[in-house]
BASE-190730 format. One record per residue: residue in one letter; x, y, z of N, C-alpha, C, O, CB in turn. Coordinates in steps of 0.05 Angstrom, whole numbers, plus 5000, padded with zeros to 4 digits. Glycine has a CB too. Layout:
AXYZXYZXYZXYZXYZ ...
***
This chain:
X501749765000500050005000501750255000501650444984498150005024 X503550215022505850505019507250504988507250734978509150465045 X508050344975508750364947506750414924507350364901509950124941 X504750484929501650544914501150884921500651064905498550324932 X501450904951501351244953503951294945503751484930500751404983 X506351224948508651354934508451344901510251444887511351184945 X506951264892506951294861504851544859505251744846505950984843 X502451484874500851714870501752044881500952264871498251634883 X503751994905505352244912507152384890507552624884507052164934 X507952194883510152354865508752394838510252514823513252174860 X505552314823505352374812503752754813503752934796504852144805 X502552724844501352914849503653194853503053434848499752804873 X505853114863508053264867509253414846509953644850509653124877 X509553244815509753384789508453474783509853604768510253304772 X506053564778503853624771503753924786503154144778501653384778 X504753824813503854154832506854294817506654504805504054144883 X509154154819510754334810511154474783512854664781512354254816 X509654384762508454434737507054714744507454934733506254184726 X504954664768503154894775504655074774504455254758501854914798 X506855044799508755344815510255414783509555614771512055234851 X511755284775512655434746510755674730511255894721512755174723 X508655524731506155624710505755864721506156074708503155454709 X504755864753504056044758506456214775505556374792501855984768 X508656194772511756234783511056464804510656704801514456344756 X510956254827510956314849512756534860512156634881511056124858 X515056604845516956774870516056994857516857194869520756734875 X514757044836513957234817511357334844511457544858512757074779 X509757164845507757174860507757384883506457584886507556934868 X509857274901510757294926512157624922511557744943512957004936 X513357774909514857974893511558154894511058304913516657844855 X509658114871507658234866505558364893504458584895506658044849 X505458114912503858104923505058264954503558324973502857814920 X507558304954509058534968508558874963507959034980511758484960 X509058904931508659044916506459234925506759444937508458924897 X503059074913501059174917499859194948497859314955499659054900 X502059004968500859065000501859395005500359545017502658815029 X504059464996504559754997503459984988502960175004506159774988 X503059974963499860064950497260084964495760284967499059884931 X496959824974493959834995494859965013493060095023492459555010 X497560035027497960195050498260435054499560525073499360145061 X496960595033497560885024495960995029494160995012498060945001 X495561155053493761315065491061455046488761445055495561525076 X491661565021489361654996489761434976490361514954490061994978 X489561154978488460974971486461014947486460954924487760884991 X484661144965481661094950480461374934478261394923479161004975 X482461544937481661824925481861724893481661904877484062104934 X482261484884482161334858481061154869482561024882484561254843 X477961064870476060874878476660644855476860414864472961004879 X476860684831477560584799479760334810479460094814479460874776 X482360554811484960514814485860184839487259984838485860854825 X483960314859484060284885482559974885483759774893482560534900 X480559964879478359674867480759454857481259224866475759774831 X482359614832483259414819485759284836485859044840483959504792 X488059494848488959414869488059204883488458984873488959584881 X486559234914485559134927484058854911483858634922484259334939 X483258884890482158604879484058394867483458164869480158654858 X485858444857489458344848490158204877490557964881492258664840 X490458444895492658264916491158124937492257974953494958464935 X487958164938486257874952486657634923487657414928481857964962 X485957694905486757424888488657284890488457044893486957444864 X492157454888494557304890495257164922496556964927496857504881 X493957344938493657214954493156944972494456804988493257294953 X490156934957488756654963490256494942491256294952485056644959 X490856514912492456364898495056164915495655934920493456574881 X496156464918498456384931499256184961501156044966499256624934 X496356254981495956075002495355744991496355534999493356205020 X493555784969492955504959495055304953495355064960491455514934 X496755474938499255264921500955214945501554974948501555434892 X501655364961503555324993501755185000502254944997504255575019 X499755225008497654995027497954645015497954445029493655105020 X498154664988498454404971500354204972500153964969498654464948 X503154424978505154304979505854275004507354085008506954394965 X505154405026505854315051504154015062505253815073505154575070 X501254045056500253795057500353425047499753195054498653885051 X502453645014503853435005506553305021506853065021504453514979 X507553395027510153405048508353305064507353135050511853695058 X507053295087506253305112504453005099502853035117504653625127 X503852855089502152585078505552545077506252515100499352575044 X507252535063509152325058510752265088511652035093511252435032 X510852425101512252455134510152165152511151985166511152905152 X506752225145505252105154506351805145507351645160502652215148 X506051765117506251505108508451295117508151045120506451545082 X510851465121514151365131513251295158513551055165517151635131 X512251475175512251375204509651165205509750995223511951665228 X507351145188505850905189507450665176507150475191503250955176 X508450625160509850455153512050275169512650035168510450545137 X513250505183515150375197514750295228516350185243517250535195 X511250395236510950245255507750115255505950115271511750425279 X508149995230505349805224503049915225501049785220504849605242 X502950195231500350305238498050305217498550435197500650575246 X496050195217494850135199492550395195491850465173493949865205 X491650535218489650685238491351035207490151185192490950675293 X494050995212495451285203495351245169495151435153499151325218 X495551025165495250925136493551015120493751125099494950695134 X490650925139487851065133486751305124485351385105486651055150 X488451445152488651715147489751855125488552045115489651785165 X492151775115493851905095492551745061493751775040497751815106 X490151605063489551565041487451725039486751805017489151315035 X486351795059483452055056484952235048483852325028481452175085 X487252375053489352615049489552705028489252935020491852585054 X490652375008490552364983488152344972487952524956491752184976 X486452234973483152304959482652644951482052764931480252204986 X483352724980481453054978484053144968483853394965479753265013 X486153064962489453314947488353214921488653404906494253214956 X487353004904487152904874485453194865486453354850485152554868 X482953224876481453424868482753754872482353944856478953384882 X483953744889484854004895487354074883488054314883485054034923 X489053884871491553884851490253994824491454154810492953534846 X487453894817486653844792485354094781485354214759484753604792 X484154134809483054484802484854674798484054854784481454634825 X487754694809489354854810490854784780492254934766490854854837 X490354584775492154544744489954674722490654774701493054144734 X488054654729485354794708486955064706488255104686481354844725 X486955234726487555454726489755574700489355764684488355474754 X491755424703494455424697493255394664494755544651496655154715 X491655294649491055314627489455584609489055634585489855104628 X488855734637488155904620489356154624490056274644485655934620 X489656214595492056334588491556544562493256674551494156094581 X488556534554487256754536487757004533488757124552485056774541 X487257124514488457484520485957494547487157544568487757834481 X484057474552481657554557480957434584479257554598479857494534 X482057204593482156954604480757094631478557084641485256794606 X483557224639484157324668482057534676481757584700487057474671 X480557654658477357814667475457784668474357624653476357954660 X473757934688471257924704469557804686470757734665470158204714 X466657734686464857684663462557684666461457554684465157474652 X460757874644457957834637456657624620457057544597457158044625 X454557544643453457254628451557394611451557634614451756994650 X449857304593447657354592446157064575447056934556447457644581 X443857064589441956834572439656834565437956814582441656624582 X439356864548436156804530435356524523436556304520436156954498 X432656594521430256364509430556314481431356494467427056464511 X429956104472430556074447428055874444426455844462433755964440 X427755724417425455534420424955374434426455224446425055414405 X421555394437421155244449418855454466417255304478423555094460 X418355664469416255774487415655754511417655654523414455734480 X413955784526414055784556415955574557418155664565411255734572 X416055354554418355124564421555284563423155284582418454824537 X421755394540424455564540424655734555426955784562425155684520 X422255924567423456164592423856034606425956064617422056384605 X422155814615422455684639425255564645425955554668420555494641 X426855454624428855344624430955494622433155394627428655194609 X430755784613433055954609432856104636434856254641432956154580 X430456094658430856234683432755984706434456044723427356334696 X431755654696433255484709435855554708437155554729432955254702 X437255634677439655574677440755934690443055934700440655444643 X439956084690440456264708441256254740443256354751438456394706 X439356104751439255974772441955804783443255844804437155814767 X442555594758444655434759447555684758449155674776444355184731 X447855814743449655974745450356114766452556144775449256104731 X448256204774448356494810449456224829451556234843443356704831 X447255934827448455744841451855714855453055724876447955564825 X452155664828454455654816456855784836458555704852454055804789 X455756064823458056314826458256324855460456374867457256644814 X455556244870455256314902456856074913457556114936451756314914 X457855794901459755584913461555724914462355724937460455324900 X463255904895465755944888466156184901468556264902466355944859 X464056354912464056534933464756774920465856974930465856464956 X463856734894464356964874462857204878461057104890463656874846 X462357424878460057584872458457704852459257884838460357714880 X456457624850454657704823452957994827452358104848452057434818 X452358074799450058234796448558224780449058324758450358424797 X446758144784443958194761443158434751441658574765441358114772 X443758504729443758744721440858724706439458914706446458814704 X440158524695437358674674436558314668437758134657438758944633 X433758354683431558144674429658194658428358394659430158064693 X429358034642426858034615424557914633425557734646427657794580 X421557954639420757684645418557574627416757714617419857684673 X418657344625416157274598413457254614413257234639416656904579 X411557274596408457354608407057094630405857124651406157384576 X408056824612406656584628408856534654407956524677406256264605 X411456504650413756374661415656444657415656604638414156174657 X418456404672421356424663421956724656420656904667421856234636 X423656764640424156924626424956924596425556724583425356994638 X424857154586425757224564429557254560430657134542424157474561 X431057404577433457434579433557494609431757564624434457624560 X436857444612437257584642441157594627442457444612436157294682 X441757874642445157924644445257944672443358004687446558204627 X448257884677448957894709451657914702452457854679448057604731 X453558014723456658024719458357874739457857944762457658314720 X460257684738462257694754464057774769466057824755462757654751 X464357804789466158024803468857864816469557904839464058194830 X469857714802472857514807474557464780474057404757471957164819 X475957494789478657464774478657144756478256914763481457484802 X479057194741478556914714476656734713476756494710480756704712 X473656984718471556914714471056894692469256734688470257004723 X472357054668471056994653472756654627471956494610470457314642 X474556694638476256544624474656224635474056054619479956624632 X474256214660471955954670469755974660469355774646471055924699 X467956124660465356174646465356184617463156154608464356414655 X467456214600467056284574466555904566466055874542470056504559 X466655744576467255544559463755474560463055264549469855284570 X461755644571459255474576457555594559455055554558458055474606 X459455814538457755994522456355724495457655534486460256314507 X454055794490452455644467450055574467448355714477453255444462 X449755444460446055314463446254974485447654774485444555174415 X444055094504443454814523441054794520439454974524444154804555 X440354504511438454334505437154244528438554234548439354134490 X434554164530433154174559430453894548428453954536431554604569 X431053664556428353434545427953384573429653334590429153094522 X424953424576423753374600420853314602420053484585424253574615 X418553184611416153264616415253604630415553714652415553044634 X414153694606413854004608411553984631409353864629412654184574 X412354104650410054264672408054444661406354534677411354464692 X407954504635406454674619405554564602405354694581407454864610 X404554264601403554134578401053944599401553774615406453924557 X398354034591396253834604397153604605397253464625393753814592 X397853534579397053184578400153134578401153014559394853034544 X401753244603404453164602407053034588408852884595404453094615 X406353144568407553014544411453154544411953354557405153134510 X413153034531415853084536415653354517414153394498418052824528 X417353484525418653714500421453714505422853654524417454074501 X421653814480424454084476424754254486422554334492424854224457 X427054454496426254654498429754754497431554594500423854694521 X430355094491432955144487432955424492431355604489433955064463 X435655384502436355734521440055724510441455524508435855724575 X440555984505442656054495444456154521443156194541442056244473 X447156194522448456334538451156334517452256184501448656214570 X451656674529453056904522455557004545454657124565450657134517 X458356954544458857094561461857204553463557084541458556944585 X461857364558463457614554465357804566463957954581462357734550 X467557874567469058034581469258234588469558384569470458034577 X469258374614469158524626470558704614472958654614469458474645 X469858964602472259114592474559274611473759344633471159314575 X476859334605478559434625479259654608479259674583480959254637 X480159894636480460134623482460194591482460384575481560284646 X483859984593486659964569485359874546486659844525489359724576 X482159794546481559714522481159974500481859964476478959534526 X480360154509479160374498477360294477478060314454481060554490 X475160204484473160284461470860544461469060594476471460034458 X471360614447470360894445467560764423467260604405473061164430 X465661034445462461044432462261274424464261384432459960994450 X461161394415461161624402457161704412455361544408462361564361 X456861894421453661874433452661834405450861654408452062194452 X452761904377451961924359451461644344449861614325453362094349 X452661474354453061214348450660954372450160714370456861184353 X449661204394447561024410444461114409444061314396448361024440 X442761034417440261124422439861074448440360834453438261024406 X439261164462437661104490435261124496434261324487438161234508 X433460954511430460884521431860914545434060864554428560574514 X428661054557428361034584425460844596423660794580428161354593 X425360784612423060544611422960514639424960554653423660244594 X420060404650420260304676420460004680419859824664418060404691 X421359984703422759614709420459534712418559674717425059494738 X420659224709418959024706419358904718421558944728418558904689 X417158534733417458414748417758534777417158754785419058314738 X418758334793418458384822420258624832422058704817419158114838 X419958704848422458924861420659054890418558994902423459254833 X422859264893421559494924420559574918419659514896422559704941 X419259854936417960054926419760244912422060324914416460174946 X417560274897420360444879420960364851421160524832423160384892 X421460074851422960004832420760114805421460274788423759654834 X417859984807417060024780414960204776412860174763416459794768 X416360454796414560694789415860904785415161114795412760764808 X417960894768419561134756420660964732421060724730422161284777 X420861214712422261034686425861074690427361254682420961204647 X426260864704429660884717430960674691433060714678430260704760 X429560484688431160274667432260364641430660444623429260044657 X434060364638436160474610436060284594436460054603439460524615 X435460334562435960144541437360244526436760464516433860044528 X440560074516442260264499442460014482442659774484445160434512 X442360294458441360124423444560214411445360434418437360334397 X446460044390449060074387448860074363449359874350450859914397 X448060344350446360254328448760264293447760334272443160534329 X450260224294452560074279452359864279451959754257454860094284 X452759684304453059454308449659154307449158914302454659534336 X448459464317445659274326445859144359444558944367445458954300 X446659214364447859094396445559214425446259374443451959274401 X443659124422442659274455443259224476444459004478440259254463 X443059354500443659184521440559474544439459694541448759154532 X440459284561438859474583440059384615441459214625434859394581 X438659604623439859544652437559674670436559894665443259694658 X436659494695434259644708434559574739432959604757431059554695 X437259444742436959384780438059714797436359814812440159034795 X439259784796439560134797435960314809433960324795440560264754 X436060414831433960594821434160914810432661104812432260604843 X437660874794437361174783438461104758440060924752438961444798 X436961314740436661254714440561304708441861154695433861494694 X441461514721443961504713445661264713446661134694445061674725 X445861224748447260924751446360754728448060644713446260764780 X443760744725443460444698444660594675446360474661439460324687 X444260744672445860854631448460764636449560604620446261304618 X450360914672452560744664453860534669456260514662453760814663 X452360324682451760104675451159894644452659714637450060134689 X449559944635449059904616451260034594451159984570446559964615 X452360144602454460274579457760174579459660234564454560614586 X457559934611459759884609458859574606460359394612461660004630 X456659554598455859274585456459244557457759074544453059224587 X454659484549455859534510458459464510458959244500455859874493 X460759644520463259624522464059304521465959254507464059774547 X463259174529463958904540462758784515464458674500462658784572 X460758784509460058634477460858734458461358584439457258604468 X461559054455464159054430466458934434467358774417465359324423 X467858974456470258774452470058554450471958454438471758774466 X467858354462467558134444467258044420467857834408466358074448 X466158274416464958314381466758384367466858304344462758524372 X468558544376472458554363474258354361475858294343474558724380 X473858234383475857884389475057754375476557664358475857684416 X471757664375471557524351472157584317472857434299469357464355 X471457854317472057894283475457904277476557914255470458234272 X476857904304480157764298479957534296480457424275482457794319 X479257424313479357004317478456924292479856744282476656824344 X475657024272474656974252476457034232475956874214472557084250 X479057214222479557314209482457054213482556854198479257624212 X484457094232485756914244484856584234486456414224485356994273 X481556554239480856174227481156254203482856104193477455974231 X480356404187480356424164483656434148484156354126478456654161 X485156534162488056454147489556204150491256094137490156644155 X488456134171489455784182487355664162488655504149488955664224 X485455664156483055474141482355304167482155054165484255254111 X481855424192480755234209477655084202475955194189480555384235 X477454864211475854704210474554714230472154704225476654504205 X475354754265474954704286472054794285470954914267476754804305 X470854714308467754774319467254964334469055014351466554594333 X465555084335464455324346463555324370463555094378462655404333 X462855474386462055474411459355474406458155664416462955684427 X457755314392455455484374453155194386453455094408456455514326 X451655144373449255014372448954814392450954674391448954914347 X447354744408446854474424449654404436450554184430445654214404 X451554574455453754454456453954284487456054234499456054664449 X450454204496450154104519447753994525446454174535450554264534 X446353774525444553734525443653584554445053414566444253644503 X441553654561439753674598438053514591436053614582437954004614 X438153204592435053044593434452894624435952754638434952744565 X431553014628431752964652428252694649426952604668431953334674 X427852664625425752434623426152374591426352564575422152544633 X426252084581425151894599427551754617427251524626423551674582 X429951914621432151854636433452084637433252294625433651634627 X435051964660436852264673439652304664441352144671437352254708 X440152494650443152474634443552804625441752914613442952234601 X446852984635447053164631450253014613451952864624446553384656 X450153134578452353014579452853274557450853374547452652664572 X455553374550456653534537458453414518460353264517457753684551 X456553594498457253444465460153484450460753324432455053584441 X462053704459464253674449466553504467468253374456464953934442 X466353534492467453374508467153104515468952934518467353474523 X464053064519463052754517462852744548462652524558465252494501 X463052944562462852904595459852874607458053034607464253174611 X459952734613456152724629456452584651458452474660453352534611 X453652614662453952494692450852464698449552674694455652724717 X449652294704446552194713445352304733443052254740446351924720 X447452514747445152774768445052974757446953124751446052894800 X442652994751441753284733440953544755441453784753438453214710 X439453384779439153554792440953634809439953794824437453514801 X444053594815446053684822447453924814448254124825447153524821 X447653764775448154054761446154244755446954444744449354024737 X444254224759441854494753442554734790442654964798436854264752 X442754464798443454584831447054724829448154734850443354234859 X448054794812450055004808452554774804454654854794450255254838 X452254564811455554304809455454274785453854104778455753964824 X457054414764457954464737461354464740462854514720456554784726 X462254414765465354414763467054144743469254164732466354394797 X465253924743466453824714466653844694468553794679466253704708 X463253984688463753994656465554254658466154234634460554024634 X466754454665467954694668470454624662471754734644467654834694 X471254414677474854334678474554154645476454194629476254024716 X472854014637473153854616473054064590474854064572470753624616 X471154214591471754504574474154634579475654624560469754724580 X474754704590477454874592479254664576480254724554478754954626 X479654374590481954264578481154184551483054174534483054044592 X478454114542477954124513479154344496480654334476475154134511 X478054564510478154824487481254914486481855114472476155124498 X484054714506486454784507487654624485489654684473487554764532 X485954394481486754254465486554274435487554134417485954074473 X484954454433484054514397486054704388486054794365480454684390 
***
């Protein structure tokens, strides 16, 4: 048995030190000095901007940095365990240092996810957004589930979200919803779930309970940073003012506070209505536009880029996930081939496999 965890030690041990390269730790340790000095500067925040991004950098490298030390000390501290169970028969310490290893396989594995992404775009914040697609009431209903599964989601990872702008449809569900990420290589994790998810179930909205279809799109996109500079020109937008819809305070849907900005070059809308001042939402909503042109720029490079290679590869595009939850239970993802028979786990926000199987898919193309 000790010659079984020593193979799995030292495989777990390369792997972490692969990590510390990747993510070159003394680099780390240098940075994260750096910006503690910065945070210690009495007018800090007279740049609230400035100050955000700071302060949000050196809690990231931080917790980074505790993780990969935490990894390797535990790794060290299981092999110390294993020598002294071995050498005095202990069977009781043996036990122990194989649970050690169970919960370090997963926690090696997440930290090597990381280490793959490596996108211009990777390392920023991110706006989801998801719409209904065919399928009618079954599709709002299914595009508010997968909303659900997302905030789920984000709330394991202790991320912080905002719901910026709900559509709601007349019977059920919704029509669209955007929300943003507020963590560091959110979007580079989230981008791999962008496409169409397929939904076969006995519809709650069908008398004679019969199975349907039903399909909801997701969109997600990078947070723009001040270095992007995309410039709008007011002449280039239209603005609506409108009052919010659906549930809220008092307040919410008795002033026309909700902003709708039309990108009218592009065709691009976006709205925004959780704000109760019409300003806050315009600029809100304006640093949403921002975020779907530069998507809308990356891609018309990436497109231009497949097009000189003659790529073949597949798109992030159509059905790239399909949810059947009758006449059997099966969530399985069509470019990866990953599935798993609790549907109601992953609707309940546990999407951390198919996430790692995407990332390493989409490293691999």
């Amino acid at each position: 048995m000790a010659d079984d965890f020593s193979e799995l030690i030292n495989e777990l041990s390369s792997t972490l030190l692969t990590i510390e390269k990747v993510l070159n730790v003394k680099n780390m340790e240098v940075e994260i000095k750096d910006l503690e000095i910065q945070a210690s500067v009495p007018n800090l925040w007279d740049d609230p901007v400035a100050a955000q991004v700071a302060t949000t950098r050196l809690s990231y490298l931080q917790s980074e940095l505790k993780k990969v030390l935490s990894l390797r000390q535990r790794l060290d501290d299981v092999q110390v365990l294993i020598q002294l169970a071995t050498d005095e028969g202990d069977a009781g310490s043996l036990a122990d240092a194989k649970n050690e290893i169970n919960s370090l396989i997963p926690a090696v594995r997440e930290m090597e996810v990381k280490t793959l992404l490596s996108g211009e775009y990777d390392s920023r914040e991110a706006l989801v957004t998801i719409r209904s697609e065919a399928g009618g009431v079954d599709a709002a209903d299914w595009a508010e589930m997968l909303l659900r599964m997302y905030l789920r989601y984000c709330e394991r990872q202790n991320w912080k979200t905002d719901v910026y702008e709900t559509s709601y449809a007349e019977e059920a569900g919704i029509k669209s919803a955007t929300f943003a990420v507020h963590a560091p290589y959110a979007y580079g994790i989230l981008s791999v779930e962008q496409g169409t998810h397929r939904l076969v179930r006995i519809s709650p909205f069908d008398s004679q309970s019969r199975r349907h279809t039903s399909f909801a799109g997701v969109e997600v996109v990078p947070v723009v940073d001040k270095s992007d500079q995309i410039e709008i020109s007011d002449d280039e937008i239209r603005v609506d003012v409108y009052r919010s819809s659906g549930p809220g305070g008092q307040g919410v849907n008795t002033t026309d506070s909700a902003v709708r900005i039309t990108h009218i070059p592009s065709g691009i809308v976006v709205s925004c209505q959780n704000e109760r001042s019409q300003l806050q939402n315009k600029a809100t909503a304006l640093e949403v536009l921002q975020s779907k042109l530069l998507e809308k720029r990356h891609q018309e490079e990436k497109a231009k880029i497949d097009a000189l290679k003659n790529s073949t590869s597949g798109s992030w595009g159509n059905q790239m996930r399909s949810y059947v939850l009758a006449p059997y239970q099966l969530v399985k993802d069509l470019r990866t081939e990953f599935e798993t028979g609790n549907p109601a786990a992953v609707l309940d926000g546990e999407i951390d496999g198919f996430i790692e199987a995407g990332i390493r898919w989409r490293k691999q193309q």
